[in-house]
VMD Tcl script that draws the C-alpha trace (Angstrom):
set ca {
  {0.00 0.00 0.00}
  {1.37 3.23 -0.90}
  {2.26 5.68 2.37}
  {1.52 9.28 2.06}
  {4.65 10.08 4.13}
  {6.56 8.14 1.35}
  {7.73 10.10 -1.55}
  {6.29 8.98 -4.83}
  {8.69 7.45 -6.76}
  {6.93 6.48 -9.94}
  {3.35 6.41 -10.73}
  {3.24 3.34 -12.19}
  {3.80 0.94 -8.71}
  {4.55 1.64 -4.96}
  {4.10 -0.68 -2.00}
  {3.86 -4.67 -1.98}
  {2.20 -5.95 -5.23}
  {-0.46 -8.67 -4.10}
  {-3.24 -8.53 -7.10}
  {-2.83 -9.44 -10.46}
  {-4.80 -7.62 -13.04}
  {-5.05 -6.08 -16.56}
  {-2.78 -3.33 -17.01}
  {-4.45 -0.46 -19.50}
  {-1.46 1.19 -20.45}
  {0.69 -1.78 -21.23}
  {-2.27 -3.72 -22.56}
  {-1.25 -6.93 -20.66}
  {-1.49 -8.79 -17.19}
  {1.18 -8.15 -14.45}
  {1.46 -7.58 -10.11}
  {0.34 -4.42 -8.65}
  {-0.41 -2.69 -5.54}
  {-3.94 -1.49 -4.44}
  {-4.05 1.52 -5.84}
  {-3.12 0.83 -8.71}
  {-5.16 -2.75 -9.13}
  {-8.19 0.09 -8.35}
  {-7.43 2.48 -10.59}
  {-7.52 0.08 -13.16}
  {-10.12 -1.50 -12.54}
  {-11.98 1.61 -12.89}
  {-11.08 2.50 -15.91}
  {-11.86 -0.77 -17.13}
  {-15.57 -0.37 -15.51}
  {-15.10 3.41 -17.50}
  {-14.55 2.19 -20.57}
  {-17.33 -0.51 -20.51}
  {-19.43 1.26 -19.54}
  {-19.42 4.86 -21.58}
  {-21.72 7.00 -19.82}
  {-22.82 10.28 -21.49}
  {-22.42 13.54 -19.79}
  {-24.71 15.05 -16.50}
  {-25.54 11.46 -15.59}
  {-24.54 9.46 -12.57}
  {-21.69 6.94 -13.23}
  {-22.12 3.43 -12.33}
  {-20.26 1.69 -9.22}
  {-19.70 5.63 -7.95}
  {-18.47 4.21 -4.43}
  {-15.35 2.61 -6.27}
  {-14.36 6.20 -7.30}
  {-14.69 7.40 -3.66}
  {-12.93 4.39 -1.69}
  {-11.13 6.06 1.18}
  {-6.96 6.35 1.15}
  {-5.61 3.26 3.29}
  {-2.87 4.46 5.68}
  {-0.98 2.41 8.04}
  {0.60 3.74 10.96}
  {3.17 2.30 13.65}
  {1.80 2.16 16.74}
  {3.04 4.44 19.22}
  {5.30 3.46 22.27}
  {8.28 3.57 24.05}
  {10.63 2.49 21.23}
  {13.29 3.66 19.47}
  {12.58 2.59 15.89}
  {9.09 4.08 15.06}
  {9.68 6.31 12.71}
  {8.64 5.66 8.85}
  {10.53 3.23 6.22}
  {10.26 3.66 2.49}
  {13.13 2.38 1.74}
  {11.69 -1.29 0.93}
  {9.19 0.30 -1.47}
  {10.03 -1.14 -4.97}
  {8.88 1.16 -7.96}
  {8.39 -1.43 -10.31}
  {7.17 -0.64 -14.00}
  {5.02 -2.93 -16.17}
  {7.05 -6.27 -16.07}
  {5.44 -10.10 -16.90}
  {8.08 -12.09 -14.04}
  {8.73 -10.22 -10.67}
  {11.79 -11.64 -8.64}
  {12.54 -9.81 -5.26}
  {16.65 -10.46 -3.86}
  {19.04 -9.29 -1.63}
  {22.37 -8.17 -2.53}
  {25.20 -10.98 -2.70}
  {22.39 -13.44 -3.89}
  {22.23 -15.92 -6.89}
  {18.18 -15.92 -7.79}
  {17.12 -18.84 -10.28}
  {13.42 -17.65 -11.82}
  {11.85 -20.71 -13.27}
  {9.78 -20.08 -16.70}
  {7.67 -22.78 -18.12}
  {7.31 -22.85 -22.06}
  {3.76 -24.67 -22.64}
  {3.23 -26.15 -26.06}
  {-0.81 -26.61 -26.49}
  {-0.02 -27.62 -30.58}
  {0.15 -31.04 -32.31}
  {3.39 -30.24 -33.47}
  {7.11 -30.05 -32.25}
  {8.97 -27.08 -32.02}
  {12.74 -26.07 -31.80}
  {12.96 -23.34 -28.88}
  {16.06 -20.75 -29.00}
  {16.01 -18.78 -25.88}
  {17.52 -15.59 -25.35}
  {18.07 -13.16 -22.81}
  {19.40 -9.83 -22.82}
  {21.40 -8.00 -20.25}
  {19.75 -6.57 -17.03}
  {19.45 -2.88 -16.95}
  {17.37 -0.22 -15.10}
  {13.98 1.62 -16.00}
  {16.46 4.71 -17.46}
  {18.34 2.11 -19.44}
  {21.46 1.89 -17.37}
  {23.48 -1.25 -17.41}
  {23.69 -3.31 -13.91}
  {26.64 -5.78 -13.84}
  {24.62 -8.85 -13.13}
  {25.46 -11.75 -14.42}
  {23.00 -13.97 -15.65}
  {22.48 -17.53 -17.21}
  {20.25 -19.83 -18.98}
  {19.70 -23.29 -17.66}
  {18.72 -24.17 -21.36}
  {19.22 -22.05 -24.23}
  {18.22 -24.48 -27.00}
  {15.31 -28.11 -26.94}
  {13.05 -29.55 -28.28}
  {9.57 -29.14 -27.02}
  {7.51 -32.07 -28.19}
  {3.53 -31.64 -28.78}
  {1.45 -31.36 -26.37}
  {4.02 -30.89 -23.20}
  {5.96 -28.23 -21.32}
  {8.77 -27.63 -20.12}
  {10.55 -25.62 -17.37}
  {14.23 -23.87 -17.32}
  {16.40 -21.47 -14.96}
  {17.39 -17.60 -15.40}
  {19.97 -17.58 -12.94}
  {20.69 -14.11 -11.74}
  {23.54 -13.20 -10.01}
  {23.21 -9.73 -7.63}
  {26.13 -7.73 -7.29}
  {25.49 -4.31 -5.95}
  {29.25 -3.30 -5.95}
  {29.80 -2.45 -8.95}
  {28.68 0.80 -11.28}
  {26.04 1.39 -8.14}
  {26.57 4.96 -6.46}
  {24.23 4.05 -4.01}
  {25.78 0.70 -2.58}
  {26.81 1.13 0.86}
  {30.20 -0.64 1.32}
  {30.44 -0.10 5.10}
  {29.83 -3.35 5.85}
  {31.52 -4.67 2.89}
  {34.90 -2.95 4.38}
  {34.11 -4.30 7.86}
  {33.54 -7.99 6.31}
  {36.95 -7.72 4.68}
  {38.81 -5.96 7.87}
  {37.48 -9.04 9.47}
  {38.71 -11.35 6.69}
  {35.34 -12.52 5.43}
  {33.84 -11.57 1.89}
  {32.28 -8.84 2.11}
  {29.19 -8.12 -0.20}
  {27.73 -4.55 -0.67}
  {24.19 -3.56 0.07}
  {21.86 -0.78 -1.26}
  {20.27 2.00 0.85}
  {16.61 1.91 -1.12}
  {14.84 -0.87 -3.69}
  {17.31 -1.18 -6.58}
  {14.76 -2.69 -9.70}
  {16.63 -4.31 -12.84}
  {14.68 -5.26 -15.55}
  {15.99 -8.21 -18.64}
  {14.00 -9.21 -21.82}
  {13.85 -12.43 -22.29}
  {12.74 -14.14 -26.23}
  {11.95 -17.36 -27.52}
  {12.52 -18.21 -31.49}
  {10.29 -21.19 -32.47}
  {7.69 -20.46 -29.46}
  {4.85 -17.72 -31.00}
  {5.05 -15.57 -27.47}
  {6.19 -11.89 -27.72}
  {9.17 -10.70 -25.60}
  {9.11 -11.51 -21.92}
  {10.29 -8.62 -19.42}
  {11.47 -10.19 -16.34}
  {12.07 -7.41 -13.04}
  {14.18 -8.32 -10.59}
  {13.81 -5.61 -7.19}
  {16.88 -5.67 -4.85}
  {16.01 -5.16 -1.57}
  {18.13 -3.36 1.17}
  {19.22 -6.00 3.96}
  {16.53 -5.16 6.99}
  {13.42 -5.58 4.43}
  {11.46 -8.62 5.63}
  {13.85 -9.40 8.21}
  {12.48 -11.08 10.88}
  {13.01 -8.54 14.07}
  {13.64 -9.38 17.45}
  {13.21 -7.40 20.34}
  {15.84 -7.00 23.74}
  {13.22 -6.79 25.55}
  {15.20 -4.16 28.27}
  {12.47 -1.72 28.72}
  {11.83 1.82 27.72}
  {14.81 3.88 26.45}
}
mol new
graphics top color blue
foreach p $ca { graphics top sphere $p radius 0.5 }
foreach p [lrange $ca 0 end-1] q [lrange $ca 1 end] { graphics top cylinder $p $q radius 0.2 }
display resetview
């Protein structure tokens, strides 16, 4: 859910994405947030529905469902103020992956062939690189780049992803990194705020258009499981 304290960073996604719907402007399914599941689903109720000028528009209360905010709850702590760094703005995108920095990710994509025929499947995919077009030095892999996918039958491969948020990132934060190798262990740098690549993955001899595949790095505390000291009010 997008958080009005939380500056907007796109206005295409912000908060988790939990619904899967029909995206207008792209013209094709992906994951989005509430807000934006809603607003699309009004326009698709406006667009059915064309209703002429100085008359009451159907399913009014959808256009005047109340902003959801969620607040901490108030206390004696010392963390309560506001996070947006685990916000991902993530554009129109067919495969969302969510990692942490330092991590190999393996997406699995199924190619389903529904014909009475065999086909020869060459896949392809290009480098990672972010909404602006920027490179990211990830280094990714195929499982299989070339079978045989008999009639009638599926099969699944890997996109193995590797993260590495030290290199041509500004915004990696190599403090612990330098304390990891002080220490004599490998250190691995970390980003401050979601980090989103995006890849575009093809298949010759499958009749599927381009598949863009998102992969949002997440800074280390996001979902981490907290535990509390328990020592009493600072």
């Amino acid at each position: 859910m997008q958080n009005s304290r939380c500056p907007n960073c796109c206005a295409e996604t912000k908060g988790p994405e939990v619904f899967y719907g029909y995206c207008h402007d792209s013209g094709r399914m992906r994951m989005m947030d509430y807000n934006d599941f809603m607003g699309n689903l009004k326009k698709g109720y406006s667009n059915l529905y064309q209703v002429p000028p100085g008359m009451a528009a159907p399913f009014a209360p959808i256009a005047n469902l109340p902003a959801v905010e969620y607040r901490h709850g108030s206390g004696c702590g010392c963390h309560e103020e506001e996070d947006c760094s685990c916000n991902c703005c993530i554009q129109c995108a067919d495969i969302v992956q969510y990692a942490y920095c330092g991590e190999t990710r393996k997406i699995p994509v199924t190619f389903d062939n529904d014909s009475r025929r065999e086909r020869q499947i060459n896949v392809q995919i290009g480098e990672f690189a972010t909404d602006g077009g920027k490179p990211l030095a990830w280094k990714t892999s195929l499982s299989e780049s070339q079978f045989t996918l008999n009639p009638c039958s599926r099969k699944t491969i890997f996109i193995a992803v590797n993260i590495d948020c030290g290199q041509g990132n500004p915004n990696a934060r190599k403090d612990a990194a330098r304390a990891d190798a002080a220490a004599g262990r490998a250190g691995v740098a970390t980003v401050d705020s979601c980090r989103v690549g995006y890849a575009r993955v093809s298949a010759d001899g499958c009749l599927i258009r381009p598949v863009i595949v998102a992969v949002a790095v997440l800074p280390d505390h996001c979902g981490a499981r907290k535990i509390g000291c328990l020592c009493g009010c600072c």
